[in-house]
N, C-alpha and C positions, 0 to 999 in steps of 0.2 A: 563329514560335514556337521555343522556345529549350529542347531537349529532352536530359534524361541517361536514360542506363541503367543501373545501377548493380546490385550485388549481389556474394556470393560467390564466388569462383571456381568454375568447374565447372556455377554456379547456370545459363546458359544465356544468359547478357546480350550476349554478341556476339552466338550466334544471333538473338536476339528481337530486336536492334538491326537487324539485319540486312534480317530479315524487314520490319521498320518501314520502315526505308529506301526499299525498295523496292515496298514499297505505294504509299506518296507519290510516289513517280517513275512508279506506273504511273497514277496520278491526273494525272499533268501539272505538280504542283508544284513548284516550284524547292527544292533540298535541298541543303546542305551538310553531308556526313557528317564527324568527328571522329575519330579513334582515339585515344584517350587513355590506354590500357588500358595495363600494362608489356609484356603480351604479347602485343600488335600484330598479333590477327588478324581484323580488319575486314576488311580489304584481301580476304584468302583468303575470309570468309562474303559478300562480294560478288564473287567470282566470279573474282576473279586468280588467276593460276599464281604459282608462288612466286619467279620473277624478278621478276615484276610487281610485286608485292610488299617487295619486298626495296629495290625499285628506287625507290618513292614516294619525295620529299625531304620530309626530316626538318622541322618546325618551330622546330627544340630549335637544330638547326645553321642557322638563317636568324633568329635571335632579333635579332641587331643590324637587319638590313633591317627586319624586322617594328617595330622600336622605332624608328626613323630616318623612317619612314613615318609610324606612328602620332602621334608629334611633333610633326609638321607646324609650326606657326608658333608650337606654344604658348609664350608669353614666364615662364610658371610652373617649364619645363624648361628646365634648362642647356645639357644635353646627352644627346643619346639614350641615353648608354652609363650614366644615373643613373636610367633605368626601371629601375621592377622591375615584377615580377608582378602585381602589386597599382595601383599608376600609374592613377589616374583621369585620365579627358579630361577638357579644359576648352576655353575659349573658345582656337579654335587648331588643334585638336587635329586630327588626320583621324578621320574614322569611316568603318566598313566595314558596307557592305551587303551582303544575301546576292545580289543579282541586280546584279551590276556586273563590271566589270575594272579589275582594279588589281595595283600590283605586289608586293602580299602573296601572292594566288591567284593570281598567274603564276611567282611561285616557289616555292610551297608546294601549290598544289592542284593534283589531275590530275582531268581529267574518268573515271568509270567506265561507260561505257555495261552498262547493262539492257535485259532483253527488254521490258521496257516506258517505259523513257526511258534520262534519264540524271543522274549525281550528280557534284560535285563531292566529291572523296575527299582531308581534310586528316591527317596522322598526324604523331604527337609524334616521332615516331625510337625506336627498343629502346632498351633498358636494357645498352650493352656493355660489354664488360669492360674497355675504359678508363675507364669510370666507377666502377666497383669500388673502393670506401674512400675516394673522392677528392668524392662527388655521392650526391646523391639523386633519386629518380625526378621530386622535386617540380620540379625545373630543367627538365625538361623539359615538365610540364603548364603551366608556369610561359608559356607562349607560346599557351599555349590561353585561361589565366586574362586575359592581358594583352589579348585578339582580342577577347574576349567585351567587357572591359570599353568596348572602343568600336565595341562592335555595336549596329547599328538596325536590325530586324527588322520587318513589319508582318506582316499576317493572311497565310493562308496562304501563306507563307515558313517554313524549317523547316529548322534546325539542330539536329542529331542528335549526342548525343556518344556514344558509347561509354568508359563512367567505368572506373579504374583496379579493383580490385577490394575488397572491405571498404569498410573507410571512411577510406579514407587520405585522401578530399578535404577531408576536415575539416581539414586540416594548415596550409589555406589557405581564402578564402573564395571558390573553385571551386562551392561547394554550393550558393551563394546566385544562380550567374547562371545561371539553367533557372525556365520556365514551370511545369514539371512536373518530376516526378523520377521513373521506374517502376523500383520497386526489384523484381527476380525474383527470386523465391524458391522451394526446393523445400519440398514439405510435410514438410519433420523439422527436428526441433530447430536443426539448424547451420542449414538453409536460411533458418530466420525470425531467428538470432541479427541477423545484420547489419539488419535491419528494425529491431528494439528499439532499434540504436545511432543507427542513422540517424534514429528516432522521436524520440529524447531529442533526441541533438544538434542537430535542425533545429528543432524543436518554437519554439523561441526566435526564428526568423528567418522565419516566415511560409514555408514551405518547402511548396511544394505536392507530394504525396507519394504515389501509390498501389502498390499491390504487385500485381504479375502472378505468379499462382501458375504455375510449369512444373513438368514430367515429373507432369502428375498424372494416376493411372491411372482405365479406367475413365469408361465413354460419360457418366456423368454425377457421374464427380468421386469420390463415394462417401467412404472415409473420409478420403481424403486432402484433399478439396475441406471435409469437416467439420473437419478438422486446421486447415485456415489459415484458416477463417473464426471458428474462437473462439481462434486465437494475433494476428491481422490486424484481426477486426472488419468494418470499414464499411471500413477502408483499401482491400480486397482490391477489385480493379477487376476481374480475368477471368483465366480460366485456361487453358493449352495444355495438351496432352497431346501422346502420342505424332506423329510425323509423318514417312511416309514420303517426303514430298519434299524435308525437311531430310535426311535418311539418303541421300537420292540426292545432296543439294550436297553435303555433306561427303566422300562417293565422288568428285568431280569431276567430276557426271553430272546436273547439277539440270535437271530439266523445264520448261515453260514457267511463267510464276508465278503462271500464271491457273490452272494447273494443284494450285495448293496446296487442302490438303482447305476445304472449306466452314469449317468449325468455325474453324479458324484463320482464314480472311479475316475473320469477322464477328469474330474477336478483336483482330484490326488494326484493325477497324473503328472497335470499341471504343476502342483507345487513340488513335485519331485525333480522336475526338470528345472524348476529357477534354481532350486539351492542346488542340482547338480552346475548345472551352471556356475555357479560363484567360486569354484572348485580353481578355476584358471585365476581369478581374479584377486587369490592370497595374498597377502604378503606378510610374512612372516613377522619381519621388522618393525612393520607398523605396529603390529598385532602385539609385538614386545614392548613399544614403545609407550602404546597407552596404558598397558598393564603396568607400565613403570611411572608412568605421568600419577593416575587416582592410587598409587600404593604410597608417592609422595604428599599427594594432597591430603588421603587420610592422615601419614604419620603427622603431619605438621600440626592437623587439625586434631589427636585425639591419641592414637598412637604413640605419638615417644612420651605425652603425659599419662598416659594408663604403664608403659611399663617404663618408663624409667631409662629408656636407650634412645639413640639415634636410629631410628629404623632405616634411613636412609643407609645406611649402612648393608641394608641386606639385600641392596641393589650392587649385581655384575654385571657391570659396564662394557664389557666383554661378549655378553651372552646372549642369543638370538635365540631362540625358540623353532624349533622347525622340525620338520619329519629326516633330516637327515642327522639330529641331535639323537645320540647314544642316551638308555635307559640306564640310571646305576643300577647294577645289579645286587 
C-alpha cells in the first residue's frame, strides 16, 4: 500500500509518519519509508543521530541512475536523460518492487533498524543553498514522483512517504500515487485550512483522504475533538493526544515501542486498517491513467520546451500498470 502523510507544518506529520512506520516494522511487514518533506526529518523521528542523517544519499542527486534504470528497454524513450517526473512506464520499462534488490535501493536506500524490525529509509536530499533562485523543491520530489510511477506494490507491502508540507504536492500529480492520504491536523483554524485545500483539489481525482486529528487535549477529545469533527465531518478517522513517549524520542531517549501509551497503538491500529482497506478498492487503470493525464499536462507545459521532443510520445497506450505486469529483468 502506497501511503502519504501530509499537513501543516508544526501539524505533527513526521511524528505521526514516524510513529506509523514503526508499527508496521514491528508487525513484520516490509516498509519503504520516504522523506519527501523540505525539512528532512524522518531520518532524526526514526531514530538517527544527526550524522546519520545528514549522511542518507540524496534521491534528487542520483536522479540520472534512477531514470537509466527505470528505462530499461523501453523503445517509447530515447534517452534517459528525456525523463521527467511525470514519465509513465511502458512495455520496456523496469518496475520497482518493494521487497527486491536493485540498483535504485542500493544507491538510494539505507536500511534503519527498529526495536521491532527494520525499514528501508529513501530521502529526497534538503533544500541547499545552492539551490537558491536557481530550483524548486519540486526537482527534488521530482524522483519520488518518477519511483512511484513504476511502482508495484501488493497487500501488505507499505510505502510510507512523509509529504512536503501544505499543499505544494498539487504542483505536480504526486497526490494521485498513495492508497490513502492521512492529512494531520490540529483542532484550530490553521490546522484544518490545508484540509479544505487538500478536500477541493483531490475531490476531482478519486483521492482517498482521512484526517488524523493531533495534539488534541483531553482523555476524551472534549472540545477540541468537537472542533474537527464539524470542520472534518466523516473524514476524521482518529485522534492523538499528548504522548510521553514521543517527548522521550525527540530528547533522544525513546523507550521501547511497545512501550508507547495504549491510546496511541489502537490509533496506529486504526490507520493500518483504512489503508489496508483501500487494498480492494484499486484500480489499476485509473492509477495509469492519471499518471498519463499530469505527464501530458507537464509536457505541454514545460517538458517538450526543456528538451526538445514530443514527450507525448513516451506514453504506451497499450500499457496498464498492475501486479500482474512482468519486471524487465
Amino acid at each position: 500500500m502506497k501511503i502519504a502523510f501530509v499537513g501543516k507544518g508544526g501539524s505533527g506529520k513526521t511524528t505521526l509518519s514516524s510513529l506509523f512506520i514503526r508499527h508496521l516494522a514491528a508487525s513484520g511487514a516490509p516498509v519503504v519509508a520516504i522523506d519527501a518533506d523540505i525539512n528532512q526529518h524522518l531520518g532524526a523521528a526514526l531514530g538517527l543521530d544527526e550524522a546519520e542523517a545528514a549522511g542518507l544519499p540524496a534521491m534528487g542527486d542520483r536522479l540520472a541512475l534512477i531514470k537509466d534504470y527505470l528505462r530499461g528497454t523501453n523503445p517509447r524513450i530515447g534517452a534517459a536523460d528525456s525523463m521527467i517526473k511525470t514519465t509513465p512506464p511502458g512495455e520496456g520499462s523496469r518496475l520497482l518492487r518493494v521487497c527486491e534488490k536493485n540498483p535504485v535501493y542500493d544507491a538510494c536506500a539505507r536500511p534503519v533498524e527498529l526495536d521491532g524490525g527494520d525499514v528501508r529509509l529513501m530521502v529526497t536530499g534538503p533544500f541547499t543553498e545552492a539551490d537558491l533562485g536557481v530550483a524548486c523543491y519540486h526537482s527534488k520530489t521530482g524522483a519520488v514522483e518518477l519511483c512511484l510511477n513504476h511502482l508495484v506494490d501488493g497487500p501488505d507491502e507499505y510505502v510510507v512517504v512523509d509529504m512536503t508540507a501544505g499543499s505544494d504536492s498539487f504542483a505536480s500529480g504526486l497526490f494521485t500515487r498513495f492508497d490513502i492520504t492521512f492529512l494531520v491536523a490540529e483542532p484550530t483554524r490553521k490546522g484544518v485550512s490545508v484540509y479544505r485545500q487538500y478536500k477541493e483539489y483531490a475531490q476531482d481525482f478519486g483521492v482517498e483522504l482521512k484526517v488524523v486529528g493531533n495534539k488534541v487535549r483531553g482523555d476524551d477529545g472534549g472540545d477540541d475533538l468537537d472542533f474537527l469533527r464539524a470542520e472534518v465531518g466523516d473524514d476524521l478517522l482518529v485522534t492523538v493526544g499528548h504522548s510521553d513517549w514521543v517527548r522521550a524520542m525527540e530528547k533522544g531517549r525513546p523507550p521501547r515501542f511497545e512501550r508507547l501509551e495504549d491510546a496511541n497503538h489502537r490509533a496506529l491500529r486504526a490507520l493500518r486498517t483504512a489503508a489496508d482497506a483501500t487494498y480492494e478498492l484499486r484500480d489499476w487503470e485509473r492509477y495509469t491513467r492519471q499518471m498519463v493525464h499530469f505527464h501530458l499536462k507537464n509536457a505541454r507545459s514545460w517538458g517538450n520546451e526543456r528538451h526538445g521532443v514530443d514527450l507525448a510520445a513516451q506514453v504506451d497506450p497499450g500499457f496498464v500498470l498492475g501486479e500482474g505486469v512482468a519486471t524487465l529483468a
